[in-house]
N, C-alpha and C positions, 0 to 999 in steps of 0.2 A: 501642491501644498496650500493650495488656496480653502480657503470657508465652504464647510457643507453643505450644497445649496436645498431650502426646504422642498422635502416632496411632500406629495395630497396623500399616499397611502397610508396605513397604519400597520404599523410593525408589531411584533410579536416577537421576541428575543427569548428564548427558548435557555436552558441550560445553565452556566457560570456567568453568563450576564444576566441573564432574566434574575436571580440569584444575588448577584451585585447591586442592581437596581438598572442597569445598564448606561448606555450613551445614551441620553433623550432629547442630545440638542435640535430643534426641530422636530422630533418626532412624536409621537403618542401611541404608548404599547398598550395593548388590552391586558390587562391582569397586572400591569405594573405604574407606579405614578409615574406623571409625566416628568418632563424636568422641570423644576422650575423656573419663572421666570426672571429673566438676566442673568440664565447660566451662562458662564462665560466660553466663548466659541474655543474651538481648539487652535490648540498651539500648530498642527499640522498633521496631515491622513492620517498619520500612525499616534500620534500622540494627544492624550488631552487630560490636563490638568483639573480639578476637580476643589473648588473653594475649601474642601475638606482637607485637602493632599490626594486625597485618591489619585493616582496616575491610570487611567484608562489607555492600555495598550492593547490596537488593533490590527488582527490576526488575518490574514485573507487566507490561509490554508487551514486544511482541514485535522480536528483532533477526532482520533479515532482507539483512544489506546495506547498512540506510541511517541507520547510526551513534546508534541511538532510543538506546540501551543507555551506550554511552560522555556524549550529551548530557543524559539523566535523574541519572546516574551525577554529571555534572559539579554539575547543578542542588544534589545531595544533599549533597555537598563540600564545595560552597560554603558552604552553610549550616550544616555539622556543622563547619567548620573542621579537617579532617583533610590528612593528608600524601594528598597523589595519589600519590604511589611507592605508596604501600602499600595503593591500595585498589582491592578486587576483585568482583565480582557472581554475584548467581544468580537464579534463578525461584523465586520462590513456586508453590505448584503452585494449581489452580483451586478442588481441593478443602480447600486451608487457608485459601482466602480464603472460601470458604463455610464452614467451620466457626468463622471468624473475626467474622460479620457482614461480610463485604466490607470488612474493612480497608484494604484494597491498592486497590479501588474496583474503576473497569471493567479488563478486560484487554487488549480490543481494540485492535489496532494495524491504524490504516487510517484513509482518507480524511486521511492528515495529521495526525493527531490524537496520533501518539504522547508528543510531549515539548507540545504544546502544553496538550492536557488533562487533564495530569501537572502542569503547570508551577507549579499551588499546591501543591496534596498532598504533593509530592514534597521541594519546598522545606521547608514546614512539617515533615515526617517529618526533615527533618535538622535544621533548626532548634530542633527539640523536643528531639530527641537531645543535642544540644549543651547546649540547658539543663540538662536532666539531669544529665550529664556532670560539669558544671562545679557543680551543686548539690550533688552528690554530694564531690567535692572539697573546695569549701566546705566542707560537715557536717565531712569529717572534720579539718580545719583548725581551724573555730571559727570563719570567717571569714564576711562579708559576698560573697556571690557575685556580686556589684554591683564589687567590687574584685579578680575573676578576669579573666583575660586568656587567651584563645585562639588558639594558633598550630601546624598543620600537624602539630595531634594531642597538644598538651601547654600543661595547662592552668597556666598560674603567676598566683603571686599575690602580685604587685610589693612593695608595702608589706612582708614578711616575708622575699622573695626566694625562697620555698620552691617547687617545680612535679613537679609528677605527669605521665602520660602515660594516655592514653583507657584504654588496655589495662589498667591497675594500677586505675581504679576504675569501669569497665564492672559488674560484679558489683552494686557499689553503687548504681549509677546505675539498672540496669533493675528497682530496688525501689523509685527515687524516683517520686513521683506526677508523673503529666505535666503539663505548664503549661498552663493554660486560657484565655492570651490570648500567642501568637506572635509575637515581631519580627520581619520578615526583611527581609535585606540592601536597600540601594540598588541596583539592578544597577552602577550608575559604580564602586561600591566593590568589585568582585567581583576575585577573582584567579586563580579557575578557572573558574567559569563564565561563559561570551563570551569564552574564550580559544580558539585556536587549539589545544589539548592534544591530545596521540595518543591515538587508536581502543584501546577497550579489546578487541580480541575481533580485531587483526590478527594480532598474533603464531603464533595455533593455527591461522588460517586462513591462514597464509603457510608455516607447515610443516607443515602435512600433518596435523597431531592434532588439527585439529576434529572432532568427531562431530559427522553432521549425522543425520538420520533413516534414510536409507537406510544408513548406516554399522554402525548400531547393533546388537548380538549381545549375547545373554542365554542363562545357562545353558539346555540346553535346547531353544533357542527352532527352533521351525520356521521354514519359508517357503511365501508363497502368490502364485499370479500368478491375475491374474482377466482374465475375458473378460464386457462388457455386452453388452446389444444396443445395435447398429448405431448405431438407428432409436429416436432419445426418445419413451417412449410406448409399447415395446415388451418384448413377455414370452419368455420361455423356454419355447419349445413342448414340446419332446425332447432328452433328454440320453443320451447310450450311454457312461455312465460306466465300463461292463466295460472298453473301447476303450484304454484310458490307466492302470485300476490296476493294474497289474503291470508296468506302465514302471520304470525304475530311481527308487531313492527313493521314489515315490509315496506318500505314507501316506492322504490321504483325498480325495475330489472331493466338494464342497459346494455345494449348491444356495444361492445368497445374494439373498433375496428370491424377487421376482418375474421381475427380468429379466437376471440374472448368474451365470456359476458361475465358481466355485472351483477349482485344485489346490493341497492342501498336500502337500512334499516336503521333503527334508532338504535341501535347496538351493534358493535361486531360481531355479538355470539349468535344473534339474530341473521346477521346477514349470513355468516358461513354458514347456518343450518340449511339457509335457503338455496343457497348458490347450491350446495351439494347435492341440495336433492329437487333441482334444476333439471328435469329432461334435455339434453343439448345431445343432437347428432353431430357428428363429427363429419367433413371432409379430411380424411388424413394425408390426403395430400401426394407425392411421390418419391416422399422420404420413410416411407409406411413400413419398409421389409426392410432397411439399415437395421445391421446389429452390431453389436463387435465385432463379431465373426466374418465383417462382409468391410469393415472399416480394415482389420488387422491386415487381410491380405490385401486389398489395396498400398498399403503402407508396406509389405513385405515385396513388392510389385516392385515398387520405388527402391528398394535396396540394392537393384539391380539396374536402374531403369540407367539409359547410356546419358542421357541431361540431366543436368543437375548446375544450381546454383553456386558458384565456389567463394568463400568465406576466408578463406585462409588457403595461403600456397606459398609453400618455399621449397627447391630443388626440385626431384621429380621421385615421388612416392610410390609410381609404378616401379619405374625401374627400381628401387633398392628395394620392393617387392621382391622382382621378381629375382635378386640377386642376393637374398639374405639366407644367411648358414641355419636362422629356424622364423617361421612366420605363427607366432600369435592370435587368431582370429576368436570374434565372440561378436552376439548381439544381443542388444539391452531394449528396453523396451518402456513408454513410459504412459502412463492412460489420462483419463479426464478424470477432472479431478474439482470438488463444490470447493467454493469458499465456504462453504457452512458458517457464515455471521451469528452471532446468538440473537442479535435481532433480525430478522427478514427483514425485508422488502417494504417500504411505506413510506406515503408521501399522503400530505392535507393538500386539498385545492379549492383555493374561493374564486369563480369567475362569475364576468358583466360580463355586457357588451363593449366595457369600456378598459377595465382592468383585469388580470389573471395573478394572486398570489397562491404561492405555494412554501410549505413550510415541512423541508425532509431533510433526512442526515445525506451529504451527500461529498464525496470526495474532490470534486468538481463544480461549484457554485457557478461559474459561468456555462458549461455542458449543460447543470440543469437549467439555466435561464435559458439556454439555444431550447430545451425539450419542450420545455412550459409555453415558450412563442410560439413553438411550428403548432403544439398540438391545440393552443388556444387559439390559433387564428388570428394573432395579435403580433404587432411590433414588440421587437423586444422592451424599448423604454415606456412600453404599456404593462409591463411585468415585471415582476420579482421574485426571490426566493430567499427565502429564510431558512440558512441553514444551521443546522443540530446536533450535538456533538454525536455523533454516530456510535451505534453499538455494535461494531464492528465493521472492518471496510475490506482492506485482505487484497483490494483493484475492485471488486463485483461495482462499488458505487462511485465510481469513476469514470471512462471511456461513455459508458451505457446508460441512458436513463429510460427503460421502457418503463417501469414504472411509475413515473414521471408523468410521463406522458398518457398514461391510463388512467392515472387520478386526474390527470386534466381533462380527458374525455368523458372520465364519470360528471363531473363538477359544472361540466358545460348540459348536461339536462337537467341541471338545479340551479339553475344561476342564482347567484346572491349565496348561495347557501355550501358552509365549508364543509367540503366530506371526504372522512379520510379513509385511505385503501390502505390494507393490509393484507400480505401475500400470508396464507398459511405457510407451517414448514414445510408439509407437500407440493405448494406452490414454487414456494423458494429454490426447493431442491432439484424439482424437475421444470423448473425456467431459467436453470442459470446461466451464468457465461462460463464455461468450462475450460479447465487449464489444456492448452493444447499437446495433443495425443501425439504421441511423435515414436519412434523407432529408432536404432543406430546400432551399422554394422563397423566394427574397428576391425584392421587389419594393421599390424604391428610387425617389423621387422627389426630385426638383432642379427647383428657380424657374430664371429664367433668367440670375442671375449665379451659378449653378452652386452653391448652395448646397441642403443636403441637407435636404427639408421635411419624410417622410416615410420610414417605414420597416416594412414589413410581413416581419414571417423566419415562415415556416409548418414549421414543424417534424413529421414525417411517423414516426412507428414504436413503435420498441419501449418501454416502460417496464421500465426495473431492478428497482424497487418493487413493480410489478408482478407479475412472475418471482417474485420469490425472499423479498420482505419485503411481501405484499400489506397486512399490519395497518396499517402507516408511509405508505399514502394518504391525501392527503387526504380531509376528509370529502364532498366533493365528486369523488372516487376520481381527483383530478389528480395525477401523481407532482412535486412540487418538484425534486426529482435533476432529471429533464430540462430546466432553466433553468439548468442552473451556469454562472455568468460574465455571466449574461444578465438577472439579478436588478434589479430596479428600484434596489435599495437594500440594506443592512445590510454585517454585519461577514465575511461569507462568502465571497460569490461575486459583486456585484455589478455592472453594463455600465460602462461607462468613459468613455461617449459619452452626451450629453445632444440628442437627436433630440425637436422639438418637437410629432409625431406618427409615436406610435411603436406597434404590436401584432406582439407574438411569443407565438406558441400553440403548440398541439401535438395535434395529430391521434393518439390512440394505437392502434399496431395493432403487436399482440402473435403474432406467427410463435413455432413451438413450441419451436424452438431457445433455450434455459434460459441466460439474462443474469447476468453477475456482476458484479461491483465491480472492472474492470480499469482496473489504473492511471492515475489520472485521470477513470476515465467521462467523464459528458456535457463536461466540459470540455472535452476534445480537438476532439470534433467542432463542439462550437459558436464554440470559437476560430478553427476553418477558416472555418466558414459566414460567422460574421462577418468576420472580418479579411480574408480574400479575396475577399470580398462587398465592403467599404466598398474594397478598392483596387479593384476594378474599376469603384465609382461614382468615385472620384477621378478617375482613366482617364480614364472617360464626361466628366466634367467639365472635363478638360484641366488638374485640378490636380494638384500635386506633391500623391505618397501621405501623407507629414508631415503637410506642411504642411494638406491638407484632413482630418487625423484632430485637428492641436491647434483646431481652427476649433469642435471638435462638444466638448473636454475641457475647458473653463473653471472648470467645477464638481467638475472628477475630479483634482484636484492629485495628489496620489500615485500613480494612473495614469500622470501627464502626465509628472511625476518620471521614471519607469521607461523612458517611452517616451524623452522628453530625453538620458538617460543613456547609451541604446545610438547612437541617432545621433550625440548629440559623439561616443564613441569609437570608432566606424564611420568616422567621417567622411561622413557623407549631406551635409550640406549643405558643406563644406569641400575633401574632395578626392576623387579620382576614385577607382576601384576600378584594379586591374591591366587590362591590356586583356583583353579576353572574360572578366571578371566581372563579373557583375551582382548589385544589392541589393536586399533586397527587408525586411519589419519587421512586426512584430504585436505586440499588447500585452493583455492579460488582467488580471484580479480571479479568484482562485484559492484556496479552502481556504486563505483567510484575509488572504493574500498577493497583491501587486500586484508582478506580470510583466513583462517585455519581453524582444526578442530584435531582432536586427539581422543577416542573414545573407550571403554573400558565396558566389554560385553561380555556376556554369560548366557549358553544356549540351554534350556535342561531336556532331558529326554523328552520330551511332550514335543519339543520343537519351538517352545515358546521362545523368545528374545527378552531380556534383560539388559537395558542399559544402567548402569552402576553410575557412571559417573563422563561426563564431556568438558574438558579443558577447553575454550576457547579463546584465539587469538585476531584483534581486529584493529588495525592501523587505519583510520575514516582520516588521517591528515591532522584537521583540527576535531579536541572534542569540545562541544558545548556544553554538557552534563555527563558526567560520568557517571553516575546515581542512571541516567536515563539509557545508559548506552548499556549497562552493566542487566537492568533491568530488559532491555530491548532485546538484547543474545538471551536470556535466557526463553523468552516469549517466543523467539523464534526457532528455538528447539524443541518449542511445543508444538507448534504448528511442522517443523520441517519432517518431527520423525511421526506425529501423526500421519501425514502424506506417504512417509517410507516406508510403515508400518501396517497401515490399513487402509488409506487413501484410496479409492478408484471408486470412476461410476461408470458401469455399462450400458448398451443397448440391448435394447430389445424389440420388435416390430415398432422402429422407428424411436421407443421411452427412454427414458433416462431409470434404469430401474429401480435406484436406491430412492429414496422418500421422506427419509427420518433419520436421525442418530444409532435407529435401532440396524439399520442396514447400511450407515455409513459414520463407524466410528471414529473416533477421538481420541488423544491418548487422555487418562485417567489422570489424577491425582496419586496413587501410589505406581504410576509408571513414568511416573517423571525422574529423571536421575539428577542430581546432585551434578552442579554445573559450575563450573571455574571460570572468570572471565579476565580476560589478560589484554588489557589497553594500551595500546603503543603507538602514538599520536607520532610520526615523527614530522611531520608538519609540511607547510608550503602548499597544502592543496586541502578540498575540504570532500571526504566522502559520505556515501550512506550511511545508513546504521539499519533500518528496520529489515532488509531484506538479506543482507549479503549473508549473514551465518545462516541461513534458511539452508543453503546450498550446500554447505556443507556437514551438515546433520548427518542427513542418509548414507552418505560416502563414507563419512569417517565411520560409523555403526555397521555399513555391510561390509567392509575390510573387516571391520571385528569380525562379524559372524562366520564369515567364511574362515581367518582363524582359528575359529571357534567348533567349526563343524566340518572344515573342509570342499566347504559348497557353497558354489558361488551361486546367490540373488541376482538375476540378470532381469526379471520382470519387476517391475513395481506394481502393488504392493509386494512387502517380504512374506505377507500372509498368503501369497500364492505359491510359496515353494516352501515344500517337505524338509523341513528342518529335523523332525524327529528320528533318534538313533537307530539304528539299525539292530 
């Protein structure tokens, strides 16, 4: 909480600060004035006062869409007691938090985690502020700061009648010593945060003057489009760079590594003309002949294979196997799958020999500062990154910065000079980090009054961990990620169902195709597996879907909660659906947060799918914004039944074969269904929000269909199974 100490480089502050005019204590942005001088220092990391009022709250995670920014913002508020008119945000960049000692902490924004593992720090960072503030007042009063009062930016002090405003003794305040033991609020007592308050970061992006990364221009600066190979695992044979430098604009063609080249041009449209029609032979490598077809059975291998990693075990699920009056069995199936961002892939990079900046949307401002060192050849406190509200994030700009690291290798045969790279959609689409491909064979046993004795899920494929964060294995090299939702127990991800012999494993078999952190991971698919798995032992059983899931959650209350909640306002057991709608329901444990969904489907003769309408039910502990959470479920039923729906990318001699929107859709604007969102905060713990109804999308919609038509969806996508009547 000490003074920001001045750096030499010059910043660029992109987006709702660049917008604001941003923080300039120290610094000097290009396109924006500087601060002036005897701005007064801040009050502390998170907080700085502004001679106007302005209160400048900063942000070290990342906004991407899913309101992290406005609900940290709020957190901060709350406890500094400022006016919300007047308070606005920025980014710290990665490289002040490392010249800081990591003040700001992680940067990471992912797996849910933004406002959740913020939710002290961020408080304290205001709450301290506030002490300050009003200590500083105090002093120069003479008063007892014990008999200050705080309200919406102005501090008075009752007994004298006398009151000041944050702005008039900020100055004062970021000299006073910080408190070494922190009050903060009751949440019951709050009046901005857990309110419903407006999005700070809609206004720029409802009219047009958000910079997002692909937006962004600097004196200067060039443009670059790149071409990898194909084939992951593949090198750059032959380049006929003559072919393309004397095309218009061209100014250089850059070997980037081992497996990619470069055009930089005074244009982008320039450069991707050239890059494309770039002569480059390929070495494809030894991942040349993978296709699905050669991935699938591998993964079908595993279904049987006698090792396996075990996740979950209670009693013994052979034996009530092998001793059940009827056994259940089915295998689901789940593919690769893009984040499709609407913005691609892009990062600006300005390198010396002495400095490396870089200015991209990125979900991880410290990862990209680890990218931008190794690949500039620089200490890290020789670098920095400036990061951009992102045009969408989903994990891809998280774990991973190859991209990063590409515009850093272009930018090192232009020294001095910013050139930024931009992934075509083709690019984007066939380089991605793909949601891990996975398989699962359930075997289900039931005594004879149709009660569920046993439960065996063999989970068959790929690891995340694996791919891309091998060190984060267990020491028994099992990945954890592969159990989300399916956890015996804790505050995570835990099953929801109490099954008296129970074993879920995991067979791992790692295909070359490079896994990322796509929205939700293993949760998605295990919510299918499961959830469409236990309706079809219901089915088998001749019991109502509910009713034979509250039989197995006695011990899962807050599960049980969520699940309750969508069928009252369904009406499952009460009233009937329109006529040719069918219901169908699932319920998860998610990045923190306990799920449900209740959905209302219609099949028509074509085989086409209709969802009508999804009830959702999400207990996150504490809410910060309910406007945000309400908004968040709905966002994530776009994305989860997009995935369910049409989702998957194949192989082919080694490609990824989808390329564009045109072969890897979306759901529509008139295929969105009318969505009900049901908040039930019961408190004491604080969960996710952006990911966990992701999971249960798909579940609750294919129980419909198969209502619906009698046929059960076991592959993802549902676009792969003959829905149409007979």
């Amino acid at each position: 909480m000490t003074a920001s100490p001045a750096l030499s480089r010059r910043f660029f502050l992109a987006g709702s600060a660049a917008a604001a005019g941003g923080l300039a204590l120290g610094f000097d942005l290009p396109g924006a004035e500087a601060a002036p001088a005897g701005a007064p220092p801040e009050v502390n990391a998170w907080v700085v006062v502004r001679p106007d009022e302005t209160v400048v709250i900063r942000i070290a995670r990342s906004e991407m869409g899913q309101g992290t920014l406005t609900g940290l913002a709020q957190l901060v508020a709350e406890e500094l007691g400022c006016d919300w008119a007047r308070v606005t945000t920025e980014y710290p960049t990665p490289g002040q938090n490392l010249a800081r000692s990591r003040v700001w902490g992680d940067f990471s924004t992912g797996g849910s985690r933004g406002i959740r593992e913020s939710y002290v720090a961020v408080r304290q960072g205001g709450a301290a502020a506030r002490t300050m503030l009003v200590a500083a007042a105090a002093a120069e009063w003479g008063v007892a700061p014990a008999e200050c009062r705080v309200e919406k930016g102005v501090i008075s002090h009752p007994p004298s009648g006398r009151s000041t405003t944050f702005g008039k003794v900020a100055g004062a305040a970021g000299r006073m010593e910080p408190p070494k033991d922190i009050a903060l609020k009751d949440p019951k007592d709050w009046i901005i945060a857990g309110k419903p308050v407006k999005r700070l970061d809609t206004l720029e992006k409802t009219d047009g003057s958000q910079v997002y990364g692909i937006d962004l221009t600097l004196p200067g600066m060039l443009n670059a489009a790149i071409r990898d190979c194909p084939v992951v695992g593949g090198t750059v044979k032959s380049v006929d760079a003559s072919a393309v430098e004397k095309m218009p604009g061209v100014r250089k063609v850059v070997r980037v590594g081992d497996s990619a080249v470069a055009v930089v041009a005074d244009t982008f449209w320039r450069a991707k003309t050239a890059v494309e029609a770039l002569p480059i032979v390929w070495d494809e490598g030894p991942n040349a002949k993978v296709s699905s077809e050669t991935i699938a059975a591998t993964l079908r291998e595993g279904l049987d294979a006698p090792e396996a990693f075990v996740g979950n075990k209670a009693g013994d699920a052979a034996a009530a196997l092998k001793g059940a009056a009827k056994v259940v069995e089915a295998t689901y199936s789940y593919p690769f799958q893009n984040h499709a961002t609407m913005e691609p892939m892009n990062a600006t990079a300005r390198w010396t020999p002495e400095r490396c900046e870089v200015w991209t949307p990125t979900q991880n401002g410290e990862a990209a500062l680890a990218a931008t060192a190794e690949a500039a050849g620089l200490p890290a406190r020789q670098c920095d990154v400036t990061k951009i509200h992102l045009g969408g994030g989903f994990g891809r700009r998280g774990a991973t910065h190859d991209w990063v690291r590409q515009a850093v290798l272009i930018a090192k045969e232009l020294p001095g000079t910013p050139v930024k790279l931009i992934w075509t959609r083709e690019e984007d689409m066939t380089h991605g980090r793909y949601h891990p491909v996975t398989q699962c064979r359930m075997r289900a046993a039931l005594d004879e009054a149709g009660n569920l004795t046993g439960l065996h899920m063999r989970i068959s494929g790929q690891s995340i961990l694996a791919g891309i964060i091998p060190g984060r294995l267990g020491a028994d090299g099992k990945d954890p990620v592969t159990f989300q939702g399916l956890n015996p127990g804790g505050a995570e991800a835990a099953i929801g169902y109490t099954i008296p012999n129970l074993l879920i494993d995991h067979a791992m078999r790692n295909p070359p195709i490079i896994p990322g952190f796509w929205r939700g991971v293993n949760t998605n698919p295990n919510a299918i597996y499961l959830e469409c798995f236990l309706d079809e032992v219901a089915h088998a059983a001749g019991q109502d879907p509910l009713a034979f899931r509250r039989k197995l959650m006695s011990k899962h209350p807050k599960h049980l909660a969520v699940l309750n909640a969508v069928a009252e306002r369904i009406g499952w057991e009460t009233a009937k659906p329109p006529a040719g709608v069918h219901r169908g329901l699932a319920q998860i444990m998610g990045f923190g947060s306990y799920v449900a969904a209740a959905a209302e489907v219609s099949v028509g003769d074509d085989g086409k799918i209709k969802v009508h309408r999804i009830v959702a039910a999400t207990d996150p502990g504490v809410a910060i914004n309910p406007q945000q959470i309400d908004a968040q479920v709905a966002g994530s039923f776009v994305y989860g039944l997009s995935a369910a729906l049409y989702g998957e990318c194949t192989v082919k001699d080694g490609r990824i074969e989808q390329t564009n929107f045109d072969t890897y859709p979306v759901l529509r604007l008139d295929e969105m269904p009318a969505v009900e969102t049901i908040l039930i905060p019961s408190g004491g713990f604080i969960g996710g929000v952006g990911e966990p109804t992701i999971a249960v999308a798909a579940p609750a919609v294919l129980n419909a269909v198969f209502a619906a038509t009698g046929k059960r969806v076991r592959q993802i996508p549902a676009s792969r199974t003959d829905l149409k009547r007979a």
